[in-house]
N, C-alpha and C positions, 0 to 999 in steps of 0.2 A: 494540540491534540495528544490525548495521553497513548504511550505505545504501550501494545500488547507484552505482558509478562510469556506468552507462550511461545515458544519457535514456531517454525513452519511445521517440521517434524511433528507436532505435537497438536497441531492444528490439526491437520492432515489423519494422523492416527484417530482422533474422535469424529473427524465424516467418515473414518472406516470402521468404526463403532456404531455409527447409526445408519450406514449402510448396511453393515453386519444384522439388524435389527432394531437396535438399543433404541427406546423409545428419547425423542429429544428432552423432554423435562426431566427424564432419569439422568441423564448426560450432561446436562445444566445444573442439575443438582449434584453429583459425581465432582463436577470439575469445578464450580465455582463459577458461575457465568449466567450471564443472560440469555435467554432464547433468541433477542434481538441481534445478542453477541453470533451465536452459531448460526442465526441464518445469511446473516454479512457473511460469516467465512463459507459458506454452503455457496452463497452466489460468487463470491471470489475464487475457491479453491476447490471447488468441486468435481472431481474428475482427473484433480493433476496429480501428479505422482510427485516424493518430498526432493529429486532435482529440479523440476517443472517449477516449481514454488520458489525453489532460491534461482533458479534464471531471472523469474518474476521480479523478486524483490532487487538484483540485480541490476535492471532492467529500468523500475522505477526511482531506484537512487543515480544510476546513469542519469534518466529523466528530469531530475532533478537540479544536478548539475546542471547542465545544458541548460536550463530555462533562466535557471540564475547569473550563468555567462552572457544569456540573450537580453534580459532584462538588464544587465550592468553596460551593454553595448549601445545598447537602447535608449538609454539616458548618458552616455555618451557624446553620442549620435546628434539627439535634442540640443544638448549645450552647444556643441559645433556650430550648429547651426543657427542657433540664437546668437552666438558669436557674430558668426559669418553674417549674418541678415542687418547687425547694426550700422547706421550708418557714420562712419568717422569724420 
């Protein structure tokens, strides 16, 4: 998945440009993006303020972690027991 060239900052600052008014293909056109782009970040980021946003991204890098520790435990886990189940 390719990542965003823009910060949070910066995300943030353009739903408060089209809060402000600013028509969204004016803002898509401004910045470079797709309207499919700005309304992903409208439904993700809408309402937060730019600490609210890096707790978020925070948050799902934590999330990330963890799932990768659970899955590496997980297969683990598996082998053990494929071990454990043979009979010698």
């Amino acid at each position: 998945m390719k990542r965003t060239i823009r910060t949070e900052e910066q995300i943030i600052g353009i739903l408060h440009e089209h809060e402000a008014g600013a028509k969204c293909a004016d803002l898509c056109r401004k910045h470079g993006m797709s309207e499919g782009t700005f309304y992903a970040w409208k439904a993700k980021y809408s309402g937060m303020t730019v600490s609210e946003a890096k707790r978020l991204k925070a948050l799902e890098d934590e999330n990330l972690k963890l799932k990768k520790l659970l899955a590496e435990q997980m297969l683990e886990l598996a082998a053990m027991r494929e071990l454990v189940s043979k009979k010698w």
